[in-house]
C-alpha positions as CSV (number, residue, x, y, z in Angstrom):
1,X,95.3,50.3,115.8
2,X,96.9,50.8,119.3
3,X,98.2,54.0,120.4
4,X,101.4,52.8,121.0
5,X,101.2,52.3,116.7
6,X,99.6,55.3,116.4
7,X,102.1,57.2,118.4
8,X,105.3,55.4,116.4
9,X,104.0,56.2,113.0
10,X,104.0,59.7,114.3
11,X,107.1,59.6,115.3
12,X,108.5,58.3,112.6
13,X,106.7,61.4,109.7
14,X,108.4,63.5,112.0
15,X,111.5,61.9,111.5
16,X,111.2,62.8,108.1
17,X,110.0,66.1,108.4
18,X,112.9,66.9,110.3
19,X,115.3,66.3,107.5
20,X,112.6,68.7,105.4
21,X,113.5,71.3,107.8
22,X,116.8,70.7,107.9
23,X,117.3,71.2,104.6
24,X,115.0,74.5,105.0
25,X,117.7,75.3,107.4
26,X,120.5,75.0,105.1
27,X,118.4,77.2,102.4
28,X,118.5,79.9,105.5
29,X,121.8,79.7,106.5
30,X,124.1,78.6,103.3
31,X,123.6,82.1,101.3
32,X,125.0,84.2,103.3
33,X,128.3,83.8,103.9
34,X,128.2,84.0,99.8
35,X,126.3,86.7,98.6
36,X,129.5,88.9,98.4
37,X,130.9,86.9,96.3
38,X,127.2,86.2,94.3
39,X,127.4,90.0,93.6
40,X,130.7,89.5,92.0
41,X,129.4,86.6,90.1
42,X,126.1,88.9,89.0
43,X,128.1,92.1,88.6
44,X,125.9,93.7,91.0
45,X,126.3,96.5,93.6
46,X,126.1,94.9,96.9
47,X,123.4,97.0,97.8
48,X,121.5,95.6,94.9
49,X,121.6,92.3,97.0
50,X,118.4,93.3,98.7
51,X,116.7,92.3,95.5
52,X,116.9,89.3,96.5
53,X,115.4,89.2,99.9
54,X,112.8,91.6,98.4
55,X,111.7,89.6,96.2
56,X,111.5,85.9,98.0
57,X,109.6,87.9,100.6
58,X,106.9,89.3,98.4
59,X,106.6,85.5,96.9
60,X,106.6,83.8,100.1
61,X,103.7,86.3,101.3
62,X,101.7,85.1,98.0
63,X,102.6,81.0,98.0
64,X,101.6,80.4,101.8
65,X,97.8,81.1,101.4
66,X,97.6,79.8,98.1
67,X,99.7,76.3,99.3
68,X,98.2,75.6,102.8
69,X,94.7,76.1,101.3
70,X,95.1,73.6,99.0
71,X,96.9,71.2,101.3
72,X,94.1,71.1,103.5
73,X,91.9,70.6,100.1
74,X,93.9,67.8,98.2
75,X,96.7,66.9,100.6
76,X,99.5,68.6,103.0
77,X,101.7,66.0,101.4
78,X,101.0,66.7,98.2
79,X,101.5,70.4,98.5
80,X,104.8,69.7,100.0
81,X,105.9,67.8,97.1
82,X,105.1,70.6,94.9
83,X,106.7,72.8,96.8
84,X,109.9,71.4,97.2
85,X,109.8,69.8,93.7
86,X,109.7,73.8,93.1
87,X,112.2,74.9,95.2
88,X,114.7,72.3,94.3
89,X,114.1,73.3,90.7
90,X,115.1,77.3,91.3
91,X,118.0,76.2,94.0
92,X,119.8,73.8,91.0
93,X,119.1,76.8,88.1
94,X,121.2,79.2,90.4
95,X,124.4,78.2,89.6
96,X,124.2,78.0,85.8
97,X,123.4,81.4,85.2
98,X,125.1,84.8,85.9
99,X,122.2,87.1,84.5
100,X,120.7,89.0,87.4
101,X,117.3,88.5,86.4
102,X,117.3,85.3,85.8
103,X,119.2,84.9,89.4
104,X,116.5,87.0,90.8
105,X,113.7,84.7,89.1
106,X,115.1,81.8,90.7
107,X,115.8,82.9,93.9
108,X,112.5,84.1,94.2
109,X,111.0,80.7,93.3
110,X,113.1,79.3,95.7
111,X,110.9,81.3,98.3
112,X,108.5,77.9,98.0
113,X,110.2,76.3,101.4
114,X,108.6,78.9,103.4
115,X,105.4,76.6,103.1
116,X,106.6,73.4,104.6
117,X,106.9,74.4,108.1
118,X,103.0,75.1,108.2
119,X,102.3,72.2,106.0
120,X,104.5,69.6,108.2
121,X,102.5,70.8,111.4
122,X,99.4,69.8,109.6
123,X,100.5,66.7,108.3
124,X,101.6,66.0,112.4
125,X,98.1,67.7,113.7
126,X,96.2,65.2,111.6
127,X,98.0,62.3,112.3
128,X,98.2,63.4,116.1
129,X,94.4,63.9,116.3
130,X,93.4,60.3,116.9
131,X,95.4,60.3,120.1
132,X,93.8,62.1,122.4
133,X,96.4,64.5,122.9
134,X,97.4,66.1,119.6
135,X,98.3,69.3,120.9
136,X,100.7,67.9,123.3
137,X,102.2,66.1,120.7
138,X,102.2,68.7,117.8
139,X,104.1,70.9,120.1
140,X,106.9,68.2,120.9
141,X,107.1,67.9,117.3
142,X,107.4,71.5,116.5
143,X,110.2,71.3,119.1
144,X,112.1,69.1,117.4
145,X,111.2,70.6,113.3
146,X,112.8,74.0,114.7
147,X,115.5,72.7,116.4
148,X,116.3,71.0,113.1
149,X,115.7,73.8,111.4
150,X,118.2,76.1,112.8
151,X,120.6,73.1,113.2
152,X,120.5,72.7,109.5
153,X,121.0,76.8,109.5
154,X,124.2,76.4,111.1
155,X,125.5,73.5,109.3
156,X,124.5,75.9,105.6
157,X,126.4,78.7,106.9
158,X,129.5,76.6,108.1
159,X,129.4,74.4,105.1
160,X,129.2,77.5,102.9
161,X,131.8,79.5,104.6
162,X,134.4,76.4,104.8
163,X,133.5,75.7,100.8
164,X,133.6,79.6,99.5
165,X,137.8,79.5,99.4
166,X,138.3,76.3,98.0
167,X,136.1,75.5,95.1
168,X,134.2,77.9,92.4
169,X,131.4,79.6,93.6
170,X,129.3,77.8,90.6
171,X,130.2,74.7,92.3
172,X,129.4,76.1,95.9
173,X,126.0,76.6,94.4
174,X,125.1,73.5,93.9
175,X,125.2,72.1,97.2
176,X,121.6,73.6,98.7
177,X,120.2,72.1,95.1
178,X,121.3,69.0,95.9
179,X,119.9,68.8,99.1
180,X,116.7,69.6,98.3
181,X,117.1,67.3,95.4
182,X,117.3,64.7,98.3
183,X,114.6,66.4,100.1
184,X,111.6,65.5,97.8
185,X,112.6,61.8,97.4
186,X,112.4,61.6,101.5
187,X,108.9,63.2,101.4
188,X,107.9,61.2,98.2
189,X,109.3,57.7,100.1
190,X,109.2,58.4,103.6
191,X,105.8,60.1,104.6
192,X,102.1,59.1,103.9
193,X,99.3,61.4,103.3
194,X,97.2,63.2,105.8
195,X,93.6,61.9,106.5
196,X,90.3,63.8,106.1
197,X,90.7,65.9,103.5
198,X,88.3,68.5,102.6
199,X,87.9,68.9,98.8
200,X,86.2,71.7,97.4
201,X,86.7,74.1,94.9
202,X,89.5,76.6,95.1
203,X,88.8,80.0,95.5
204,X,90.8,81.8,92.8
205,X,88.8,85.3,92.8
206,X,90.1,85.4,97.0
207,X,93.6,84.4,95.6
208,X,93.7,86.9,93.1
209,X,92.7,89.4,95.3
210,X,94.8,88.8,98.1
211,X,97.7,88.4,96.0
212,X,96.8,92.3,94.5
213,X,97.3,93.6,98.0
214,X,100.0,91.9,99.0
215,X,101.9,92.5,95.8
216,X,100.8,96.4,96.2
217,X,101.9,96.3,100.1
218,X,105.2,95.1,99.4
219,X,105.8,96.7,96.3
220,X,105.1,100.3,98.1
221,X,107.6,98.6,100.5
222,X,110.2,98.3,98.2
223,X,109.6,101.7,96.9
224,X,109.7,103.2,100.0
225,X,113.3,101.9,100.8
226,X,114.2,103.0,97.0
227,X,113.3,106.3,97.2
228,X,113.0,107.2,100.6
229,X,110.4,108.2,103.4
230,X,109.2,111.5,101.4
231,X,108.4,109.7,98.1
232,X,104.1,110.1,98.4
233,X,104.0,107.5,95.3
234,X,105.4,105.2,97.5
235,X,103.0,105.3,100.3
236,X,99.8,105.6,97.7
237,X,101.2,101.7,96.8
238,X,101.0,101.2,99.8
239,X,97.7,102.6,101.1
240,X,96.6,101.0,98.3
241,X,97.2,97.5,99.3
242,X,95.9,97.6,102.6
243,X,92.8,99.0,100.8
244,X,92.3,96.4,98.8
245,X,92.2,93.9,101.9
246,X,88.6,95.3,102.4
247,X,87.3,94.2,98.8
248,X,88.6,90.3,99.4
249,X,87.3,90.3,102.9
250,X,83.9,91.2,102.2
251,X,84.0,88.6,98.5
252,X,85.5,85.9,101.4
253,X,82.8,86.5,103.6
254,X,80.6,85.3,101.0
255,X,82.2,82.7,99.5
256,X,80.9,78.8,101.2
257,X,84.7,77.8,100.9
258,X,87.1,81.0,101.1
259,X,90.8,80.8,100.8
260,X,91.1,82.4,104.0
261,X,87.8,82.4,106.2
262,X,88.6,85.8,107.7
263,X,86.3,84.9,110.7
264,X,89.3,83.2,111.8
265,X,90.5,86.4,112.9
266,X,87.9,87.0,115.1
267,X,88.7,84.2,117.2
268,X,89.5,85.0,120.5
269,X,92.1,82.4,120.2
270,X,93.4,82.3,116.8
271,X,93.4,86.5,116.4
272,X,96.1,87.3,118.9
273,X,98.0,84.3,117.4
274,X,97.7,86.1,113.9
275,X,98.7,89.5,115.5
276,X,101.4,88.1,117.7
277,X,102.9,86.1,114.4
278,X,103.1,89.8,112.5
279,X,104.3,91.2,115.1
280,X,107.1,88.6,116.0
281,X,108.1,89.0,112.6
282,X,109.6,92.5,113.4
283,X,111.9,91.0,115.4
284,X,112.7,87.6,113.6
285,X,112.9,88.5,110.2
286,X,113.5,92.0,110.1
287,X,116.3,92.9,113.1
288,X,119.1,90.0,112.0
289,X,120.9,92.1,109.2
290,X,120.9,95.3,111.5
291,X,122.8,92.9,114.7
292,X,124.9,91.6,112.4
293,X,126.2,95.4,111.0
294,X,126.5,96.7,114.2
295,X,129.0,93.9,115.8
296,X,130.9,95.0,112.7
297,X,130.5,98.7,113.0
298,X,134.2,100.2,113.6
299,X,133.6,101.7,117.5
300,X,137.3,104.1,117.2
301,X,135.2,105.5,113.7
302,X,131.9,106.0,114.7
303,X,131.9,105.8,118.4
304,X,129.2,102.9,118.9
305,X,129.4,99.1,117.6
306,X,131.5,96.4,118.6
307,X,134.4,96.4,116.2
308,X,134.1,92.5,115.9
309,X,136.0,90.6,113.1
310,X,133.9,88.4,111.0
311,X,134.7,85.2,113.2
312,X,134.0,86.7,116.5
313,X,130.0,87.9,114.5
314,X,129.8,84.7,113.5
315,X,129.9,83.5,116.9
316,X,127.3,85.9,117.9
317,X,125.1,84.7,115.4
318,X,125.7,81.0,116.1
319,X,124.9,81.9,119.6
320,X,121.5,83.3,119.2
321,X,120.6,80.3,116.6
322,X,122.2,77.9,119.4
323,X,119.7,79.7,122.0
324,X,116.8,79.2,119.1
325,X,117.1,75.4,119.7
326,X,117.3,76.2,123.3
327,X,114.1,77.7,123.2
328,X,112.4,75.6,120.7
329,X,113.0,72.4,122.7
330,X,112.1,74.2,126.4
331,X,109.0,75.7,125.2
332,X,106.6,71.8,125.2
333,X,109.0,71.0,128.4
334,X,107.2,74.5,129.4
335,X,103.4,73.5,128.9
336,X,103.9,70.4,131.1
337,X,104.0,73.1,134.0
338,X,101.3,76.0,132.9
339,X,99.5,76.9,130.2
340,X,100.4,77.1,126.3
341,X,99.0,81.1,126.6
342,X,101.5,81.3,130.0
343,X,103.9,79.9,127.7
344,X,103.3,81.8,124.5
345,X,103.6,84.9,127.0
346,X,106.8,84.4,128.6
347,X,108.7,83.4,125.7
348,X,107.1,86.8,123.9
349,X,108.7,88.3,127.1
350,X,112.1,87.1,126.6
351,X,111.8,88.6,123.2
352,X,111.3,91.7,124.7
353,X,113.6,92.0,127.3
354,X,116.2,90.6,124.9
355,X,115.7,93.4,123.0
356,X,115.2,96.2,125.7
357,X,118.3,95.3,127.3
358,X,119.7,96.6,124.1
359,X,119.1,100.3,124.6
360,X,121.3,100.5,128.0
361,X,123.7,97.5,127.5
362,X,125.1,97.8,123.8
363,X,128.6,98.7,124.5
364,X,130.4,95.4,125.0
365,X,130.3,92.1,123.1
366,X,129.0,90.4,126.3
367,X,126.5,92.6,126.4
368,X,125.5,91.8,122.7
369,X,126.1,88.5,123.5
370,X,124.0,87.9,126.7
371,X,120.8,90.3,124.9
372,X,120.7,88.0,121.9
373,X,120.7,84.8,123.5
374,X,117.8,86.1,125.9
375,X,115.9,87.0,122.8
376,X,116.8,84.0,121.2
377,X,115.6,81.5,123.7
378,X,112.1,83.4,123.3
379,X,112.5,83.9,119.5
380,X,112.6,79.6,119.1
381,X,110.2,79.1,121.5
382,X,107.7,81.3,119.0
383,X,109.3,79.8,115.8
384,X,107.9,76.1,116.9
385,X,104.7,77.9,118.8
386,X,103.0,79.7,117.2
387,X,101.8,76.9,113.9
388,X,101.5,74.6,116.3
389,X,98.7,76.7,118.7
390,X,97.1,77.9,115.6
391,X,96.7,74.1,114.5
392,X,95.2,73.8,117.8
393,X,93.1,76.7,117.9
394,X,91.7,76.1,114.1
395,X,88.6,74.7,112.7
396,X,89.7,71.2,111.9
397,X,88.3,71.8,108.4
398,X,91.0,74.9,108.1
399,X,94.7,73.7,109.9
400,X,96.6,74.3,106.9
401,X,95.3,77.2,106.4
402,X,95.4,78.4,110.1
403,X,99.2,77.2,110.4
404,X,100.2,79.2,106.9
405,X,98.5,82.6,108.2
406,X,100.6,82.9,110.9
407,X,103.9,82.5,108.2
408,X,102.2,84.8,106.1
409,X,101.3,87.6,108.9
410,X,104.9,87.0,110.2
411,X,106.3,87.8,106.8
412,X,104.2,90.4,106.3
413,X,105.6,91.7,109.4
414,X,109.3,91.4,108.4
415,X,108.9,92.7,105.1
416,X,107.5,95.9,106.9
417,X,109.9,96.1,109.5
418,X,112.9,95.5,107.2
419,X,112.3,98.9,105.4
420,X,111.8,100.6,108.3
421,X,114.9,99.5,109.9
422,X,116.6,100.3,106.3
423,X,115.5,104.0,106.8
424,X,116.4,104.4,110.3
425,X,119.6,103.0,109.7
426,X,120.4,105.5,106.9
427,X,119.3,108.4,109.0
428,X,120.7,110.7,112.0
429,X,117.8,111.4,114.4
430,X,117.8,115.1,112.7
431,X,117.0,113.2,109.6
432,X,120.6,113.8,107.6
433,X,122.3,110.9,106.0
434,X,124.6,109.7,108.4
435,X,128.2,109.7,107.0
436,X,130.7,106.7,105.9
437,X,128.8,103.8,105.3
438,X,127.8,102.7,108.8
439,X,124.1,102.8,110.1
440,X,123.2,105.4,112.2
441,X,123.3,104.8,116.3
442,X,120.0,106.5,116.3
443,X,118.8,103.9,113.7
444,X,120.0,100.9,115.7
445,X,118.3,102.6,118.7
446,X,114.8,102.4,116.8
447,X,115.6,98.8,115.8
448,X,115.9,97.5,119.3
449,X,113.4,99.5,120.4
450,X,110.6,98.4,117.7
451,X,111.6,94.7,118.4
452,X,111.1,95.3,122.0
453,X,108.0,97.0,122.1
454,X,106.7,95.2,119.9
455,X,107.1,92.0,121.7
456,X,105.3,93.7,124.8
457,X,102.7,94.8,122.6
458,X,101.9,90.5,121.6
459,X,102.5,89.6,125.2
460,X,99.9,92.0,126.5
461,X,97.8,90.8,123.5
462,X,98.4,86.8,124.5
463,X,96.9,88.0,128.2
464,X,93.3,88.4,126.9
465,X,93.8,84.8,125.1
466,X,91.1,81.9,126.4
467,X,93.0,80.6,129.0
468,X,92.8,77.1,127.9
469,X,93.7,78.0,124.4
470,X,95.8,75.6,122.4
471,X,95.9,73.3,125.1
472,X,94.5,69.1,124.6
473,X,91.7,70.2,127.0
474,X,90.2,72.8,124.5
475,X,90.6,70.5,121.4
476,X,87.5,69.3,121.1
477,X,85.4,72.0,121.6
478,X,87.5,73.7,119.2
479,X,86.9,70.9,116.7
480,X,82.9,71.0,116.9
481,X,82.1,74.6,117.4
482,X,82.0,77.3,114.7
483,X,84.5,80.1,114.7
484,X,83.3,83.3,116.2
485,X,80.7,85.2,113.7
């Protein structure tokens, strides 16, 4: 086959994949405008809303090793259909119930989608590999999965908001169900299997294991924001779970096909790609809510915040999703001109200046404005990054699973930094409960600053990366030598 063919069947799976992700996107984006109202529908306390992110957090940190594992095993494909068969399944049961705990069940399950971005940049990788320069290739088409992504997120939340006055919220409901209704038939009809499977056995005693500490970490988690920073049950959960990571490392080491080979963390490449994932999930997944409150934040009540209306936030957020696109489609224009590492650090140092601007220039709404686009432009580049550098970095044997850690470390990350931030912001820096029902300025303070130094911190890390890493030249000697022992 020539590569000209080669290179338009690629093309075209990632046609597909796109409208997988864009779909993703409307899962991410259609919500929110809503859940208001989907606490009226539950008879729920608004803050009793967190339930829900609480939950599809703690699932999506158990699916992603458990899926990409057994996509590179039996088929990224496959796993894909499952996991959108899955979601599709919890997003059309939403709307027919107004129990909370059967809400909670279903948005929970609907937590599958956070596998297909991993699982689509191993379906590219592997199609990509017979053409001499798959990681060029996987990063133009992680460009263009993000960029879908987020447009998909816009179109959700616009859809959503335009829909929420006009029909019944039941009805509303059904929309994201639909879509990802349509969703599986385009996977099932419009893209082929990856080749070179592994096989094997799955290893259940690693999943069952892992799944123990994660359930323990986030649980403590969750605790924690329940009861407080001086609850000690709490941080026993806790301590607990990142105990028990030492008992399934050492039964993974000795297993001949683990569910994570945790020698992949002692890559020189592949480790700070881990790290910086957990690490950009601080920022990502945990600092949205806490920009959002404090555009809305009455500045003549409290004396900080932006006293935007609901339109003028909503622009602020479709501004830093715009600048995600941005930087999801500049970051493989980037690698034509230096290094994927030089890359990977710069847009990490947008992500940090973004942030750090913050702490001097938080008075105005172009102020806001201009910090979240800056952090924006870095946050895409990472989004579309990051799986696609660990598919180049990983053991061709393990890109499934290399592309799901850095999901599962980055949501990880969130799920920590969320509670944190949820502390900060109910606290005064002398540690009283701040009054009204406003976060503390002290709290938003520790938000941008844990965002921004925490982007520094995966930018110094990303220095000490090979400096060939995840670039075509290092692909084959990636592909033939063991990971680091």
């Amino acid at each position: 086959m020539s590569r000209a063919v080669k290179l338009g069947s690629v093309a075209g799976v990632v046609g597909f994949l796109a409208f997988v992700e864009f779909t993703s996107g409307i899962l991410q984006g259609y919500y929110t405008p809503l859940l208001t109202e989907i606490a009226r529908h539950l008879g729920i306390h608004d803050a009793d809303v967190n339930w829900l992110e609480g939950t599809q957090l703690m699932l999506s940190a158990l699916v992603v090793p458990a899926m990409a594992k057994l996509g590179d095993m039996v088929g990224h494909r496959r796993m894909l259909l499952i996991s959108t068969a899955v979601t599709a399944v919890a997003s059309l049961a939403l709307p027919f119930t107004d129990v909370f705990w059967v809400f909670l069940v279903a948005w929970a399950l609907q937590g599958f989608y956070v596998v297909w971005l991993p699982l689509e940049i191993a379906l590219v990788w592997s199609r990509s590999r017979s053409l001499g320069s798959p990681a060029a290739i996987t990063r133009r088409a992680a460009g263009l999965l993000v960029a879908a992504l987020e447009l998909g997120a816009i179109a959700g939340a616009l859809t959503a908001g335009a829909l929420a006055d006009v029909i019944p919220l039941q009805t509303t409901l059904l929309i994201p169900g639909i879509a990802v209704a349509i969703c599986f038939f385009v996977v099932l009809f419009g893209v082929k299997e990856s080749p070179d499977l592994t096989g094997g056995k799955f290893d259940t005693g690693g999943l069952i294991l892992i799944s123990l500490a994660l359930l323990a970490l986030t649980g403590g988690l969750s605790l924690l924001r329940l009861a407080g920073p001086g609850d000690l049950l709490s941080w026993a959960v806790m301590l607990l779970g990142v105990l028990l990571v030492i008992p399934f490392a050492r039964y993974e080491l000795r297993q001949k096909d683990p569910l994570i080979d945790v020698r992949l963390f002692r890559s020189p490449a592949l480790g700070p790609i881990f790290l910086t994932a957990g690490l950009f999930g601080v920022s990502v997944l945990g600092a949205q809510a806490p920009l959002s409150t404090f555009a809305r934040t009455d500045a003549a009540t409290y004396g900080y915040g932006l006293s935007a209306t609901s339109g003028q936030t909503s622009i602020l957020i479709g501004a830093y999703v715009l600048s995600m696109i941005v930087g999801a489609m500049l970051f493989p224009i980037a690698t034509r001109f230096v290094t994927p590492r030089i890359a990977l650090i710069g847009a990490s140092s947008l992500v940090a200046i973004g942030y750090l601007l913050f702490l001097p220039f938080h008075d105005g709404y172009v102020n806001v404005l201009s910090n979240m686009i800056i952090a924006g432009i870095g946050s895409g580049a990472l989004v579309a990054a990051l799986p696609a550098a660990a598919a180049a970095a990983a053991p061709r044997r393990q890109t499934g699973v290399a592309t799901g850690l850095t999901n599962s470390v980055k949501t990880v990350g969130g799920a920590i930094a969320s509670c944190v931030f949820g502390i900060a912001l109910l606290s005064h820096v002398g540690g009283t409960a701040t009054e009204g029902t406003a976060g503390s300025l002290s709290g938003y303070i520790t938000v941008w600053l844990v965002c921004g130094l925490t982007a520094v911190v995966a930018a110094v890390l990303l220095v000490f990366v090979p400096k060939l890493a995840f670039s075509d030249a290092a692909v084959a000697e990636v592909a033939t030598e063991p990971v680091v022992r």
